[in-house]
N, C-alpha and C positions, 0 to 999 in steps of 0.2 A: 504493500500500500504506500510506497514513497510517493508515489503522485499526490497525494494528499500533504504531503509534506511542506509544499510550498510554498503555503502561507505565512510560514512560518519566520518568513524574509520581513524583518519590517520598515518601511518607505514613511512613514511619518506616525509618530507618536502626536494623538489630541487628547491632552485629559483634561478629565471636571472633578471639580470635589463634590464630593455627594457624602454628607457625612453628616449625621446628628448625633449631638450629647447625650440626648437620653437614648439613644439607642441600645434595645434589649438584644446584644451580642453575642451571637450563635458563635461556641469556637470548635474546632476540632475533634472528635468522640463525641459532641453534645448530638440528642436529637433536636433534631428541628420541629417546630410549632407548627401547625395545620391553619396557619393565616389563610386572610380570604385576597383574592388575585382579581385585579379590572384587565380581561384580555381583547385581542383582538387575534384574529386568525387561529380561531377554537370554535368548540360550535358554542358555544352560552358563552356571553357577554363575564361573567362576575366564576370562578370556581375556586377550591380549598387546595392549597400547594400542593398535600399531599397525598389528599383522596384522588384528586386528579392525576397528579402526573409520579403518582411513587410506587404503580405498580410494577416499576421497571426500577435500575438504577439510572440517578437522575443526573445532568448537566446542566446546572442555572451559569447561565453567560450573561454576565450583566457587559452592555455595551449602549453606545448615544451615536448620535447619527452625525457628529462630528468628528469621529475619531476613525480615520482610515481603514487600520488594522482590525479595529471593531467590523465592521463592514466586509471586510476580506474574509475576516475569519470566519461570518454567516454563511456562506454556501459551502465552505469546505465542513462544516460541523454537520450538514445536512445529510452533504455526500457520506460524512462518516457513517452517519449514523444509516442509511441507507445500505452501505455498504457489511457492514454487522445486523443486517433485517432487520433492524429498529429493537436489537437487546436491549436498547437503552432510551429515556427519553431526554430530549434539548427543550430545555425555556430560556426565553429569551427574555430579558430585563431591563427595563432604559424607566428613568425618570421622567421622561418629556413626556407631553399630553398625547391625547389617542389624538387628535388634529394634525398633530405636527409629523408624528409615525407613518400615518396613514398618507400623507401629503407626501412626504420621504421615499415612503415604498413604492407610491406609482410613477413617479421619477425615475427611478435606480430599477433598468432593464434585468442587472445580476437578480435581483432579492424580488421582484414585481411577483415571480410565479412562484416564490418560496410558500410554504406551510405550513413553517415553524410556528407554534405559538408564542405570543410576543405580551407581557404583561407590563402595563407603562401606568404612568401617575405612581410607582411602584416606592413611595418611601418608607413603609413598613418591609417590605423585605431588605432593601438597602439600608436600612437599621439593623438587622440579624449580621447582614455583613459589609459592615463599613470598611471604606475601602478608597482609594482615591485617581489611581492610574486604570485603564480598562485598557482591551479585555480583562477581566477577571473572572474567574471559574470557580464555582463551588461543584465537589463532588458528594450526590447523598445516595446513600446508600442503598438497597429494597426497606429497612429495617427504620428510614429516614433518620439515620444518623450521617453526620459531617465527617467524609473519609478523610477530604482532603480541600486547599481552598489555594490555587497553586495561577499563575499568568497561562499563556495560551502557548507559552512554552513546551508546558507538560501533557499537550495534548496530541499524544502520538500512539502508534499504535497499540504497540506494546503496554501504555498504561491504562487504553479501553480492556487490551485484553485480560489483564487483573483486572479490572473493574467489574465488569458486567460477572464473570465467573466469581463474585465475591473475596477475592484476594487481597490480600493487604497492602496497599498504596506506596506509604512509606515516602511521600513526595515531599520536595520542600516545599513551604507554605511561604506563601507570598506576602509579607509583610510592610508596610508601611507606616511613617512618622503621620500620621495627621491632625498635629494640633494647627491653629491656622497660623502661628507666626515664622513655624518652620516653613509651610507652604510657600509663603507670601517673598520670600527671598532671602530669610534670611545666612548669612554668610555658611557654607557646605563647610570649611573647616570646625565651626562653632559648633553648628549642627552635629558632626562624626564625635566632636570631643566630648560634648552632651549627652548623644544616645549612645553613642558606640564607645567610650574611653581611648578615641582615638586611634584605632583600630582600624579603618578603612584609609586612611591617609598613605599616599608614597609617596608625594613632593609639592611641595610650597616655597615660595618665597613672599617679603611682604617688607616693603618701605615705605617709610614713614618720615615726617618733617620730625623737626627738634622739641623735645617730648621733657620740657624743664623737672617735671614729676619723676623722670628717674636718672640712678647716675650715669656717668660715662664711663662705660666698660663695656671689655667684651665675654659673652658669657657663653661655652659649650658644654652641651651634654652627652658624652662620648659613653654614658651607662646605662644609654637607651641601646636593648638587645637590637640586633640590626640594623640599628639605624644611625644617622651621624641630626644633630641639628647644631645652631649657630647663629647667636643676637648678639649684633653691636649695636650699640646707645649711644647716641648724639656722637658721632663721629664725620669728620669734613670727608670728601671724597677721595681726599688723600691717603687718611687712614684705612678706608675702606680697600682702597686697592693694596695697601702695604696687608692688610687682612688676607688679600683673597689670594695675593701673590707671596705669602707667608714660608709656604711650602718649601720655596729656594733659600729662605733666607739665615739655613743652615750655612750655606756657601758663602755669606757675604751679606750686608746692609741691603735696603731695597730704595731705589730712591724712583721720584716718581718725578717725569718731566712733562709738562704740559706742551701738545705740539696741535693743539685745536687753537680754533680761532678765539670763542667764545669761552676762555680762561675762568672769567673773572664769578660768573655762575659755580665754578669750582670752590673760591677761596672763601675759607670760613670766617665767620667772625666773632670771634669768643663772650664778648659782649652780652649781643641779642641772640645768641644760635643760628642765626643767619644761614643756610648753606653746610648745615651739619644733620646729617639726619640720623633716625633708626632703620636697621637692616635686620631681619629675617628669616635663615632657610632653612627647610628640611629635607631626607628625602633618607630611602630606603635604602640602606650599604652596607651588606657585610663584612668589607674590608676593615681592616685593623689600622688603616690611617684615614687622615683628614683629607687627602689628597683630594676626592670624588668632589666632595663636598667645595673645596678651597676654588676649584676647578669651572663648575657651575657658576659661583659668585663669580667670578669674576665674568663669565655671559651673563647674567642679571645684571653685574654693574653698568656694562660696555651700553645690555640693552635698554635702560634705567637713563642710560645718559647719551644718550645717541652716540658712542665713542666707539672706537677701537682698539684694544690695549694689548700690548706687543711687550714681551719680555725679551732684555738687549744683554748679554753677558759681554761686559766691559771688561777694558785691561786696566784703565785707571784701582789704585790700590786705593781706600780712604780709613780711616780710621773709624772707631766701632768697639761696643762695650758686648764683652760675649761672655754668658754669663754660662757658668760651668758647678760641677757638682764636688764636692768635697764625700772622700772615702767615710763611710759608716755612718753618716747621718743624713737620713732622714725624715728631720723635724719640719721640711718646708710642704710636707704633701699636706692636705688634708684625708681626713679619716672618718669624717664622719657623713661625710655627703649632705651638707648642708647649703640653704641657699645663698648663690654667690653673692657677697657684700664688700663694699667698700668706705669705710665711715673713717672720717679724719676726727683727731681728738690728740688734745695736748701734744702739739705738735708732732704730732705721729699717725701717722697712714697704717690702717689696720686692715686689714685682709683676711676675709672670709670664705674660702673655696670659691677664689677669682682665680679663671682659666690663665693658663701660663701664658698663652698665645696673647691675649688681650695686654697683660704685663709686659712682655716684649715690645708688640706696636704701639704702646704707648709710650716707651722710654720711661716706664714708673711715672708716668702720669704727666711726661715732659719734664721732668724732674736733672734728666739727662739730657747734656746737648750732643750727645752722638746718637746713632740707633745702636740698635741689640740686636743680636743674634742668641740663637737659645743653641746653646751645644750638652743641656744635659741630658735630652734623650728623652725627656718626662714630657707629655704632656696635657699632665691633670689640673686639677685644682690647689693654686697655693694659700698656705696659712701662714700668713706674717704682720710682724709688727715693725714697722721702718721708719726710721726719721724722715718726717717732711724736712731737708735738706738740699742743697746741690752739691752740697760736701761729701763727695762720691768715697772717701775714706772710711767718711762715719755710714754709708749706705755698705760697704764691704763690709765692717765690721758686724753690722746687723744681722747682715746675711749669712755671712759664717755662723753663727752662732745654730742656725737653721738648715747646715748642708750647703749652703750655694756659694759660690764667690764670683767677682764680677771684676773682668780686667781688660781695660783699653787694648787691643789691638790693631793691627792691618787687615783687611780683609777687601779682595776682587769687590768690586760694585756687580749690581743688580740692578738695571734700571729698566723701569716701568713705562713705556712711553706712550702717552695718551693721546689719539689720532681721532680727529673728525673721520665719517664715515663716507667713502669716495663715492 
């Protein structure tokens, strides 16, 4: 029976909400209620769900004379059933007036000779099963119990042939959000983090202007199973790219040269936030580095700012603070997986499982007049306590005390060069 299969193709989706509060909600193993039906194309006008059509098992296909697929799917449900000598019966279900069906039918040459019975003004059944996307399929049983309640997906042959022979279904059941404000638009990652705990998500990104409410850091979660994510906060577009191009700057400083026309949209201004914004991204990675991740931000930034940004490995040597690990201690990790923080207090910079990556591209906060290179190999979350300083002696000493130490060297450039797009 593949010929039957066809419809299966779908060329546009129209849905309506058809959904009431108090609807008395038939689910899965329940029996269904012997409601009374307004039909057309039956012989009596008015009959009972199940004294009429439950001598058999039953297919209620709720569909509206808007939605394509609904419409496609009517003659092939016909021929099914036609094709299995009618072991089974098809109701058909739409909300719209007997006016508006009837007007529909004599139009539309497919469905004009069809037979199905078709029960409309139908909001007491549409309450047993609310519902929001159509087609949608209820499976009842000879016993008028609910097998299954599944899209027009699951309507192939193999699942008539358990059906009609009394066989257990076992199908996935078609589910949907329908309160109205998820309907209405509201944002799909809100939505997944809401119902689903985030669980449907494999990549985002999401930028944002200069956000005074939080600080400037950058913050990753590298102990999400599978996956990498990555927020920078109020950062100019310089930083962002010394972010995204991070990856190299094992090898060397990262400098970033502006070779667009329209510069000055770049340079930030510490003042008002002017030209510094919040970054964003997630996505699915089982790899065991940042790379995936670093890789993409930087096509979000390029695409973010109409640019093109090209990595140049320079011979020029410059100087550069590269900050390394001291044998047997380490007091600079964090341990407890806490949220990352940074609070200044009696003149001291306190750190709270703030990602190491955001420490380096900041230079401790500009605190440093060279960049940083990270040569210790970690890259988690640090806990530290540092003197707000530029007395980089008294910033060494700190750090030792916590595993790390921090020393002026030479190191090849890295430059970053940012091109309007040709």
């Amino acid at each position: 029976m593949n010929h039957f299969l066809a419809f299966l193709i779908p060329f546009f989706i129209n849905c309506q909400l058809y959904y009431s509060a108090s609807a008395q909600k038939v689910n899965i193993g329940e029996k269904c209620p012997d409601v009374k039906l307004k039909l057309i194309n039956y012989s009596s006008k008015e009959a009972s769900l199940l004294t009429a059509f439950n001598d058999k098992p039953l297919i209620i296909d709720f569909w509206n004379t808007h939605c394509a697929p609904c419409i496609a799917l009517i003659p092939q449900l016909d021929s099914l059933q036609k094709a299995y000598k009618n072991q089974f019966n098809v109701l058909l279900v739409t909300s719209e007036k007997e006016e508006a069906i009837k007007s529909f039918l004599k139009k539309n040459e497919t469905l004009k000779s069809l037979k199905l019975p078709i029960v409309y003004a139908a909001d007491t059944i549409r309450n047993m099963f609310p519902h929001f996307g159509e087609p949608h399929d209820v499976w009842i049983d000879k016993a008028g119990v609910v097998q299954a309640i599944t899209n027009m997906y699951e309507l192939l042959p193999e699942n008539f042939e358990k059906f009609i022979h009394g066989n257990a279904l076992n199908l996935r059941e078609k589910k949907e959000m329908l309160d109205e404000e998820t309907l209405i638009g509201k944002p799909l990652l809100i939505v997944d983090e809401e119902k689903n705990s985030g669980k449907n998500k494999l990549y985002y990104s999401w930028m944002g202007t200069y956000n005074p409410l939080v600080p400037s850091m950058t913050l990753s979660d590298f102990k999400i199973k599978g996956a990498r994510k990555l927020i920078c906060q109020n950062f100019s577009a310089t930083v962002l790219y010394k972010i995204a191009y991070s990856m190299y700057k094992d090898n060397g400083p990262i400098e970033i040269i502006y070779a667009c026309k329209d510069s000055l949209r770049l340079i930030d201004n510490n003042r008002t936030g002017d030209n510094r914004f919040c970054f964003e991204i997630y996505m699915r990675d089982s790899s065991e580095t940042d790379d995936k991740i670093k890789t993409q931000m930087q096509k979000e930034l390029d695409r973010f700012f109409n640019l093109k940004s090209i990595i140049k490995k320079e011979n020029v040597s410059k100087p550069c603070y590269v900050l390394t690990r001291l044998k047997n201690n380490e007091n600079f990790k964090n341990k407890d997986n806490a949220r990352a923080d940074r609070t200044d207090k009696d003149n001291n910079i306190i750190l709270k499982n703030v990602p190491i990556q955001g420490f380096i591209a900041s230079r401790i906060y500009a605190i440093l007049s060279h960049d940083m290179i990270n040569e210790t190999g970690y890259r988690g979350g640090l806990d530290l306590v540092l003197p707000n300083t530029t007395d980089v002696s008294k910033i060494k000493q700190s750090l030792n005390q916590y595993g790390l130490d921090i020393n002026l060297e030479v190191r090849s450039d890295n430059t970053v060069v940012l091109q309007d797009i040709q």
